[in-house]
C-alpha positions, 0 to 999 in steps of 0.5 A: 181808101184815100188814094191821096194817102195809098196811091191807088196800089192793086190789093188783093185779100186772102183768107182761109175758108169762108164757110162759117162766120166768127171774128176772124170773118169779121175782121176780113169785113173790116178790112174788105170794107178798107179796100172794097174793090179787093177780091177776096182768095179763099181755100173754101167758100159756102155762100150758104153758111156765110148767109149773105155776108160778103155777097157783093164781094168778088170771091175767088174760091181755090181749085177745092170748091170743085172738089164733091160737096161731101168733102168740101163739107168735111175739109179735115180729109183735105189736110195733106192737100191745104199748104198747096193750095194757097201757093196756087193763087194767081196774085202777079197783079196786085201790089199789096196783098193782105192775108188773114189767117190763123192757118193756110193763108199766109202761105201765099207766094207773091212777086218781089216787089208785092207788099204781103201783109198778114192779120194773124189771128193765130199760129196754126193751134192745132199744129203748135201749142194744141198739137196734142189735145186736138189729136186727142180729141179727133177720138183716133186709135194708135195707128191713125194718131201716128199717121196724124202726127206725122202730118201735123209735123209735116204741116208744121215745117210748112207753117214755119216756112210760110210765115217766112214769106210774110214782109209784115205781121199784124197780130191780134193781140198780144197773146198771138204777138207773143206766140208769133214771135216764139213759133215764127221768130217775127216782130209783129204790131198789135191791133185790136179785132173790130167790134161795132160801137155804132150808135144806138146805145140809147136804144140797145135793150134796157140800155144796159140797166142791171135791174132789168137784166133777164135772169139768164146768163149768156154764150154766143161762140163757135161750138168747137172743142176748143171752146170749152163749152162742156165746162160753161154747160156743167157748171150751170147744171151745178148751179141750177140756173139758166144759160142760153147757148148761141151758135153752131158749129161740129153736130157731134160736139153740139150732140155732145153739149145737148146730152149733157145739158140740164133742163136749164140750158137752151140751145138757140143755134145760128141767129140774126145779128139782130136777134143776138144782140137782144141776147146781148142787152139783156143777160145777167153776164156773159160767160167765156169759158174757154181759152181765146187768142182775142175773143170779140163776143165778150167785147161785144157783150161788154159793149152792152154795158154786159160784164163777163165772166172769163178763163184768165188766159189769152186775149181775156186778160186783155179786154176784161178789166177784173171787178170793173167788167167781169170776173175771171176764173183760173182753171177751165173746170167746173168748180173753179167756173161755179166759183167764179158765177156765185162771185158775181152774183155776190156783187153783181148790182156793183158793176156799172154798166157805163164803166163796162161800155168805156171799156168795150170803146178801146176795141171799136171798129172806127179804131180798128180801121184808124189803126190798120190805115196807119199801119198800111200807110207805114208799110207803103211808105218804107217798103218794110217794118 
């Protein structure tokens, strides 16, 4: 940080839980890499998980980290507990806090004069638009649903309240900036998740030549319900061809997608950056089944000169220009996303994969950071926007 243009201010960071790693632990990179002197407040935190990411970093866990390992691995049963927890955190010394969150984060309490910045990477889901498919797919009979619903409507009040604290928004894109607005009544600013663009292109793979793609299709996501993984699974086993799944996430949904899996479809867990990015390099497509808020792995992918295959909702319609850097689907089933594969294949030697890297540069890192510098500059300077 250049102390000329921020006048040294005290920063302190917080995000929700820093117990797997996805975009949103991305973004918090990017921003901790903004203000490396910041500590970083955290609900939870599981150095194992996070597998060296932000070892150097000092993390400052809630009162929940003592809480026995058995709960601390399954924080759902801590819900009734979480909106506490940040309004906890002892944040009197620092000038400027900047959140990042999609839950509990935002929820922090600050001094008067204390600038809180909030990288929204969503409204809580599972207590606004989402509310009833998660209850409907935690699997629980009548008298537990109701039980739920009444937390969820208690979480939600709390929610909207929090948001309130905020002094200033920055959405992730303008999916989130719309549903900001709609749920929370605030004005926000977009920019646009980090994605490393650096050097290398040359050596990236089969630098993104199509004819020397491997004849597999890719996905590198959390494995979550809300992902839709299951669609992407079926819809491969329809069309006989192979897909590689990357990632971890709940064993009884990796169970699940494993049951229903054809012998086409491999399921590869966590992996190196490094080993993910040959994936990357070397797929047909990329394939994005599920409804995303931004989605950094397609970007990524495309960053390979990699078209994507996508649901047409959310952050998708945002990076993903149709017939240029991939196809788009309208319904998250099987055959609408079968449809949607045998459309690429049909012009798949078509796409360019240098017109599909020019895209992937809109989202770089280097203007992630050029653009939250600006914001923050601006923030400091009035005092609000």
């Amino acid at each position: 940080m250049n102390a000329n243009n921020f006048k040294n201010p005290k920063v302190a960071l917080v995000h929700d839980f820093l117990n797997q790693y996805g975009g949103a632990e991305r973004v918090l990179e990017a921003i901790h890499g903004i203000f490396p002197d910041a500590p970083i407040y955290t609900l939870l935190y599981d150095p194992q998980k996070m597998r060296g990411k932000f070892k150097d970093a000092d993390i400052r866990p809630s009162f929940l980290q003592k809480f026995p390992k058995f709960l601390r691995k399954r924080h759902k049963y801590l819900l009734p507990l979480m909106p506490t927890v940040p309004e906890t955190f002892n944040l009197r010394d620092f000038d400027l806090v900047v959140s990042s969150s999609s839950a509990f984060a935002k929820g922090i309490v600050v001094k008067p004069k204390t600038i809180h910045v909030c990288y929204c990477h969503s409204p809580m889901r599972y207590s606004w638009d989402w509310n009833e498919k998660y209850l409907t797919e935690q699997g629980l009979g009548d008298k537990r649903k109701l039980l739920a619903r009444l937390l969820l409507n208690y979480i939600r009040v709390w929610d909207r309240v929090a948001a309130d604290r905020v002094d200033y928004f920055i959405a992730n894109s303008k999916t989130t900036q719309a549903r900001i607005k709609k749920y929370y009544g605030r004005e926000s600013a977009v920019i646009y998740p980090p994605v490393e663009m650096k050097g290398d292109w040359e050596n990236r793979g089969n630098r993104g030549d199509r004819s020397k793609a491997e004849d597999y299709f890719l996905i590198v996501s959390r494995l979550t319900p809300y992902k839709k993984i299951e669609i992407a699974v079926e819809a491969f086993n329809k069309l006989n061809l192979p897909l590689i799944v990357v990632g971890e996430g709940s064993p009884r949904y990796v169970k699940f997608l494993k049951s229903i899996a054809g012998t086409k479809t491999k399921f590869l867990g966590w992996l190196p950056d490094k080993k993910i990015k040959e994936y990357y390099a070397e797929c047909r497509a990329f394939v994005f089944p599920g409804e995303d808020d931004f989605g950094i792995a397609p970007v990524e992918a495309m960053s390979f000169g990699r078209p994507v295959i996508a649901l047409r909702r959310g952050g998708a319609t945002e990076t993903i220009t149709e017939g240029v850097t991939g196809e788009f689907f309208n319904e998250s089933t099987i055959e609408v996303m079968a449809d949607a594969v045998r459309r690429f294949m049909e012009k798949e030697k078509e796409y360019e994969p240098e017109k599909i890297r020019e895209q992937a540069e809109k989202f770089s890192k280097e203007k992630f950071v050029e653009n939250f510098k600006k914001v923050i500059r601006e923030v400091r300077k009035t005092g609000e926007l």
